[in-house]
C-alpha positions in Angstrom: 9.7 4.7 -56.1 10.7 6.8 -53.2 10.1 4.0 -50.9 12.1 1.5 -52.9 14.6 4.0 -52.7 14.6 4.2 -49.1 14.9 0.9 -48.6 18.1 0.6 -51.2 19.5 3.6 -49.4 19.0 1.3 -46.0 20.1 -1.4 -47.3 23.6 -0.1 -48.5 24.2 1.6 -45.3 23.8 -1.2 -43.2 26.1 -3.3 -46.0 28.8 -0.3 -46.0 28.4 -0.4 -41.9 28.9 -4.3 -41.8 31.8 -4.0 -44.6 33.9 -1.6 -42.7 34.0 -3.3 -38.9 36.7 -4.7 -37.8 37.1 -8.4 -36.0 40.2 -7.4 -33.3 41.6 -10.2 -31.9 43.1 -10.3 -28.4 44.6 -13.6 -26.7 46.2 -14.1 -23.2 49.3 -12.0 -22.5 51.5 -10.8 -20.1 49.3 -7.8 -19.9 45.7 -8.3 -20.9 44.6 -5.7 -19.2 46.0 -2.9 -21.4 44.9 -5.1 -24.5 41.6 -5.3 -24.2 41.3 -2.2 -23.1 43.0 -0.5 -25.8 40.6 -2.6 -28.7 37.3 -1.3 -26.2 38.5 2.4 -26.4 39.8 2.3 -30.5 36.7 -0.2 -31.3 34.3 1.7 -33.9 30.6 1.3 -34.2 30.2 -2.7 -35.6 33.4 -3.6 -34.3 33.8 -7.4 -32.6 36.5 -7.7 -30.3 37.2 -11.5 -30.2 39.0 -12.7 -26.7 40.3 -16.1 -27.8 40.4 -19.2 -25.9 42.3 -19.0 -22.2 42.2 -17.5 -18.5 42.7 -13.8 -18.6 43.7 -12.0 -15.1 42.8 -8.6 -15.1 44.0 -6.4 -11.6 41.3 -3.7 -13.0 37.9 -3.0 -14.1 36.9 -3.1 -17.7 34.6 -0.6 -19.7 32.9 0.1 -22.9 31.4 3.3 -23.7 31.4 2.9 -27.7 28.5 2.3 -29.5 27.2 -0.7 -31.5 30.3 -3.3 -30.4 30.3 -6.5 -29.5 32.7 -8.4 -27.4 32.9 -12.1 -27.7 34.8 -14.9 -26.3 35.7 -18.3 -27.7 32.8 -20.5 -25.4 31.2 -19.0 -22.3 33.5 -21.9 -20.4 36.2 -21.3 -22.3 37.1 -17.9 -22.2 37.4 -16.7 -18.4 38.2 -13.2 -17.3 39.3 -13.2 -13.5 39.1 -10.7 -11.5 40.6 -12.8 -8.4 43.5 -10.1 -7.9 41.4 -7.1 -8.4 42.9 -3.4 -7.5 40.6 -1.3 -8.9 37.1 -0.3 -10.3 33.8 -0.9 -8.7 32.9 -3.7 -11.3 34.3 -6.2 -13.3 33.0 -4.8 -16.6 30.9 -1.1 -16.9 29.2 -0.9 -20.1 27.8 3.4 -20.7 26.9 2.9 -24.4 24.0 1.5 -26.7 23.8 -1.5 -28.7 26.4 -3.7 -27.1 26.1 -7.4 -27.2 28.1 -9.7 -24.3 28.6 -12.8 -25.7 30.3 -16.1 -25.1 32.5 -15.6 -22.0 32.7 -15.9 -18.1 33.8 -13.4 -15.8 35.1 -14.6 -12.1 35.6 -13.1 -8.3 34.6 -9.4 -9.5 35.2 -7.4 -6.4 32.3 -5.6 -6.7 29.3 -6.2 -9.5 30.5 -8.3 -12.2 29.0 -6.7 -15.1 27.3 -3.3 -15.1 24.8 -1.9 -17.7 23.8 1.7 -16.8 21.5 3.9 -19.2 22.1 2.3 -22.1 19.5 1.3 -25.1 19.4 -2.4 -26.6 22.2 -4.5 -24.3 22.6 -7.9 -24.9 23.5 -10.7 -22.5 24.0 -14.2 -24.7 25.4 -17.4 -23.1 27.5 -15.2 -20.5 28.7 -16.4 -16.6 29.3 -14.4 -13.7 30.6 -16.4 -10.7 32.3 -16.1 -7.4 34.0 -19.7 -7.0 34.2 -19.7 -3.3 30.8 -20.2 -2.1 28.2 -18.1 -0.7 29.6 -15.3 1.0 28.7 -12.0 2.4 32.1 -10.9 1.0 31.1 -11.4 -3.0 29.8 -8.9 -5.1 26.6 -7.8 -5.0 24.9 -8.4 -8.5 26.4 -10.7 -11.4 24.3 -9.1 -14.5 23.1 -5.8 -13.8 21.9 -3.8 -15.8 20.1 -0.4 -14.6 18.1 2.3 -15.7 18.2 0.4 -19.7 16.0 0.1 -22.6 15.2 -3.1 -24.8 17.5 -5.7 -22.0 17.9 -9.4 -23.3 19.2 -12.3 -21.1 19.5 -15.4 -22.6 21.0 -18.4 -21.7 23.3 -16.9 -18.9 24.4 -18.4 -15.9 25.0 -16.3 -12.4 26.5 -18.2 -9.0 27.0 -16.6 -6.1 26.5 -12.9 -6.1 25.6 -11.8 -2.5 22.4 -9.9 -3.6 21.0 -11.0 -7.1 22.4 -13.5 -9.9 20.7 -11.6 -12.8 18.9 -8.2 -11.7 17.1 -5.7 -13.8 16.6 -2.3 -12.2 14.4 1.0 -13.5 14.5 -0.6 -16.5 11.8 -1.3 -19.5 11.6 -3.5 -22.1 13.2 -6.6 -20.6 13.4 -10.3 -21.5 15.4 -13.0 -19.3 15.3 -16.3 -20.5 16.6 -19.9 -21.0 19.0 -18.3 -18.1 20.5 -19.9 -14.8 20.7 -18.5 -11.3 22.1 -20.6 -8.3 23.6 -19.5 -5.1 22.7 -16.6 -4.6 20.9 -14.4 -2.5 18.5 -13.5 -5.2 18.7 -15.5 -7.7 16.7 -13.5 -10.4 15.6 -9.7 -9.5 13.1 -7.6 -11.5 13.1 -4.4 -9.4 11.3 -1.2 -10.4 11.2 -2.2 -13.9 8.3 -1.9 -16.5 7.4 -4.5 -19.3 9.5 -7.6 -18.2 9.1 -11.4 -19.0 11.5 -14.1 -17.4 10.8 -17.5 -18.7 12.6 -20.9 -19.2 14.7 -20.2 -16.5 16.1 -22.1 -13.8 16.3 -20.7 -10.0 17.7 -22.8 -7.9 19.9 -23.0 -4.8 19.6 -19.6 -4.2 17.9 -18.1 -0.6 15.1 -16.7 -2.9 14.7 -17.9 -6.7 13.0 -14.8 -8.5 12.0 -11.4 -7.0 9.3 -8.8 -8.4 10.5 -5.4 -5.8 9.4 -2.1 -6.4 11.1 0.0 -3.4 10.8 3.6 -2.7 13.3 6.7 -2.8 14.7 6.0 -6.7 14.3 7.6 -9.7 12.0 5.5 -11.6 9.0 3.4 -9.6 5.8 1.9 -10.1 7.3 -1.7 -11.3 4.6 -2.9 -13.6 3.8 -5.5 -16.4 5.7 -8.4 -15.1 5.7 -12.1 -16.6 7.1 -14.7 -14.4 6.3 -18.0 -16.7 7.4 -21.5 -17.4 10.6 -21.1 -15.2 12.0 -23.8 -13.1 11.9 -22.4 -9.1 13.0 -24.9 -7.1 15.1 -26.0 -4.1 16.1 -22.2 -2.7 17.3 -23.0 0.6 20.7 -21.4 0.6 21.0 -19.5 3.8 20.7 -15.7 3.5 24.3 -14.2 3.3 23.5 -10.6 2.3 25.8 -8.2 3.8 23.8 -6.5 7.0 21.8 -3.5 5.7 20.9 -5.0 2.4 17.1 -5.2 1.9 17.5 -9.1 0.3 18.6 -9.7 3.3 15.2 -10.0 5.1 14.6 -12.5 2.4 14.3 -15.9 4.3 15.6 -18.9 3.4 13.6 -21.1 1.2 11.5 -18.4 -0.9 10.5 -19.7 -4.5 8.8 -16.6 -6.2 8.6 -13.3 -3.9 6.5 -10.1 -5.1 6.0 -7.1 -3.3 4.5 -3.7 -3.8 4.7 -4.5 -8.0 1.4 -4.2 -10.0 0.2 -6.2 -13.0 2.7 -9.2 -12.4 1.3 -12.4 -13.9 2.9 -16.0 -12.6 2.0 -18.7 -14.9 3.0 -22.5 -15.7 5.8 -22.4 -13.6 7.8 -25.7 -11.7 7.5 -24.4 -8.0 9.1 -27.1 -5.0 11.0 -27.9 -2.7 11.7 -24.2 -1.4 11.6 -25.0 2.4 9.9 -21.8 3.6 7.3 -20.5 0.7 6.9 -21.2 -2.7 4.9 -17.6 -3.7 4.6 -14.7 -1.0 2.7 -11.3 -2.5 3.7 -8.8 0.7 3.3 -5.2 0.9 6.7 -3.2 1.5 6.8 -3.1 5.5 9.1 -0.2 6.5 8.7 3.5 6.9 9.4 6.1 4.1 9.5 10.0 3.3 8.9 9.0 -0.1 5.1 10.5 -0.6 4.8 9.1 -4.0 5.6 5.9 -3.1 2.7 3.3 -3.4 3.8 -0.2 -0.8 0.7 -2.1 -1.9 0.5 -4.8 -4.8 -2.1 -5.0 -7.0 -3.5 -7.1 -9.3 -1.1 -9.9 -9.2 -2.2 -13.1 -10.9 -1.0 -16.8 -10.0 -2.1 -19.2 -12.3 -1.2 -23.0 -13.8 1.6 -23.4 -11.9 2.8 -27.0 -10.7 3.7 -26.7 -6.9 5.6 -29.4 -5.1 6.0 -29.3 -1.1 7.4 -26.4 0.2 7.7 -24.8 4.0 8.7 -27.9 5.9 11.8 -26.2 7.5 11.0 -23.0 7.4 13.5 -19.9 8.3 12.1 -18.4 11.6 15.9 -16.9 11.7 15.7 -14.4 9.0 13.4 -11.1 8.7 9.4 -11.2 9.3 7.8 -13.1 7.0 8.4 -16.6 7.7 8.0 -16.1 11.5 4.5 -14.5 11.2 3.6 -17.0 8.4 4.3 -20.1 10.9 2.8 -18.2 13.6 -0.6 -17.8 11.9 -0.4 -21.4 9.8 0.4 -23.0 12.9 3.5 -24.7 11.0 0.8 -25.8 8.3 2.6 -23.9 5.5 1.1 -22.6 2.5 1.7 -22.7 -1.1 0.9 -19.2 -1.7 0.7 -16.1 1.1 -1.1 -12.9 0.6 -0.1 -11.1 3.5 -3.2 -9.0 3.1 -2.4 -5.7 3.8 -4.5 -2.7 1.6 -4.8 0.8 2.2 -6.7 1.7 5.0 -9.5 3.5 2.6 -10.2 -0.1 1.1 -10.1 -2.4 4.0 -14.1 -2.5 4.3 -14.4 -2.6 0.2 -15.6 -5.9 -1.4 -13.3 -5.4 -4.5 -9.7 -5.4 -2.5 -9.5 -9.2 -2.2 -9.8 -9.0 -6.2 -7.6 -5.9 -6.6 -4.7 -7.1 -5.1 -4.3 -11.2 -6.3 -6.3 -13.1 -8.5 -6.1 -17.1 -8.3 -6.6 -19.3 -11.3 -6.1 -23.2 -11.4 -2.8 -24.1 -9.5 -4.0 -27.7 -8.9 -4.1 -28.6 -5.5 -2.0 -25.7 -4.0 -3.0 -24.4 -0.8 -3.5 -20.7 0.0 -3.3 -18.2 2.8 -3.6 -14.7 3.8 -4.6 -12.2 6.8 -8.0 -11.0 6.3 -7.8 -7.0 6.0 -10.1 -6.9 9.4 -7.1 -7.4 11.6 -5.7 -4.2 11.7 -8.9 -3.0 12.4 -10.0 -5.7 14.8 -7.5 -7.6 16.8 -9.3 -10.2 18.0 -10.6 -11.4 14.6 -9.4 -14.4 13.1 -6.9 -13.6 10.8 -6.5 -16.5 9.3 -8.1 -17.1 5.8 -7.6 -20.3 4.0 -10.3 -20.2 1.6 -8.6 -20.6 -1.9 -11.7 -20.5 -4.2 -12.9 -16.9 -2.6 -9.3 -15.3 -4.4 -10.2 -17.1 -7.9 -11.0 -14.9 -10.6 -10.7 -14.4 -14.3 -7.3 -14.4 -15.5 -6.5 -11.5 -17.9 -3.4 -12.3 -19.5 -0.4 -9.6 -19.9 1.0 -8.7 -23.5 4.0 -10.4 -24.4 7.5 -8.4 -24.3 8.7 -7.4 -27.4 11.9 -5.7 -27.4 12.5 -2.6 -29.9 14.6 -5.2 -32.4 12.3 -7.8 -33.0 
């Protein structure tokens, strides 16, 4: 009896919750600015606000920090927020508050990010567009969906064009699911960076400089990126030339990268489409630069590849931008691999036997080719770094939970 009671007691505050929201209704104005605004500040907890069919040019940024709203447009082509005359905010739209969905609209030439997430639980992306119609350029925004430091983070079936560091990034975050999402034209096109407990899958990446990124970097507030699907995505055709601003760490991304990993553990790449990415289709690479970060761990670990589909990849490779495709044709001689290891391990574990199997773990990727730098040369400089042999990095595969976000 108490339980039933519980439930009833549930059950009529979700009803009395559902029966009091409000649908608010904005359309294009003289000032739609002020009106959306005004129905984002007086919005209460279950409230939609409903942007109706139209082009709406807003001169400043946009931001909800009320609970349990969603905002909605009419079709994700057909409602289109602009941001083309810009005059203030950082963003396009800041969201500070829990349980908002995004839903149904497109938002254009953001002057900085186009939508922000930040430390929010349970955000919802859902058939929204972020886009800078010029082109690639080093002048557009940095991210398009960005959500940071969030809990419980679904993407699904959003589209991001030309933001000048990620399409769809997901920062010191957990709990994450992208999906049935598209990123093109950018410098990343789909970012998981420091992030715990992610799947991205039945996604397209393509036309980007890189199509999906697993970072972990130092000097932030939450590290140790971990748990990482990268499955049944379409990765293909990433030869946009790099146009990150100068500084920017993406920026040493070359040209032509399908999937790049570094310094994550436990990230498992399965089933994808990987082609036509004219420098690498999978790189695994330690984080290369100095830091005064003493917690910081630069190596990946156990990073499984397995029944992915590769196509040709590396026949015009970037020797133009950053390391890794320079060194990489260097030590291929121009033969180009499917998948790189660049081989680097903590010094205490260059002469173990367990490294190679610590650090990637090969299954069936039908006839793709491998290579990496055997660990003996930074000890031994005139060893032959080269290592081609792809059935010495198979193991068994030991698959990662699936990602279930706190709603489900």
């Amino acid at each position: 009896m108490k339980y039933l009671k519980q439930v009833s007691f549930c059950f009529l505050l979700i009803h009395s919750t559902l029966l009091f929201a409000d649908l608010i209704e904005v359309s294009p104005s003289e000032d739609p600015y002020s009106e959306i605004q005004e129905a984002l500040i007086l919005a209460s907890s279950g409230d939609i606000i409903k942007l109706s069919d139209g082009y709406y040019e807003l001169e400043d940024s946009l931001s909800i920090d009320v609970d349990g709203i969603t905002l909605v447009g009419s079709s994700m082509n057909g409602t289109i927020i602009s941001f083309a005359n810009q005059q203030s905010g950082a963003q396009g739209l800041l969201v500070t508050s829990d349980d908002v969905t995004l839903k149904e609209f497109t938002i254009q030439n953001a002057k900085g990010d186009a939508i922000k997430v930040k430390g929010v639980d349970n955000i919802k992306f859902i058939k929204v567009k972020t886009e800078w119609t010029g082109g690639p350029n080093s002048e557009n925004g940095a991210y398009g969906l960005y959500p940071v430091e969030s809990t419980n983070v679904l993407i699904d079936e959003c589209v991001a064009i030309g933001a000048s560091d990620a399409g769809i990034y997901v920062g010191q975050s957990q709990n994450i699911v992208v999906k049935n999402s598209t990123a093109e034209f950018n410098v990343a096109g789909i970012e998981i960076e420091n992030s715990y407990y992610a799947d991205v899958y039945n996604n397209t990446a393509t036309n980007n400089t890189g199509g999906i990124l697993v970072f972990d970097l130092p000097s932030l507030p939450q590290q140790g990126g971990h748990h990482v699907r990268v499955f049944d995505n379409n990765i293909v055709n990433n030869n946009t030339d790099n146009f990150a601003p100068e500084g920017n760490i993406v920026g040493e991304v070359p040209r032509g990268t399908g999937v790049l990993v570094q310094a994550n553990s436990d990230v498992e790449i399965f089933n994808n489409n990987i082609g036509g990415n004219e420098t690498i289709n999978i790189a695994v690479v330690t984080y290369s630069y100095e830091t005064d970060d003493a917690q910081y761990n630069p190596h990946p670990s156990r990073i499984q590849i397995h029944g992915n589909k590769f196509s040709k990849s590396g026949y015009n490779p970037d020797l133009e931008t950053g390391e890794l495709a320079k060194i990489l044709y260097e030590l291929s001689g121009g033969n180009m691999p499917d998948i790189f290891w660049d081989g680097v391990v903590p010094v205490s574990k260059i002469f173990s036997s367990k490294t190679k199997k610590e650090t990637i773990i090969l299954g069936d990727n039908g006839d793709a080719t491998f290579l990496t730098i055997s660990p003996l040369k930074y000890m031994l400089p005139l060893f032959d770094p080269v290592v081609r042999d792809y059935d010495w990095y198979v193991g068994g595969i030991s698959p990662l939970e699936r990602v279930v976000l706190s709603e489900e």
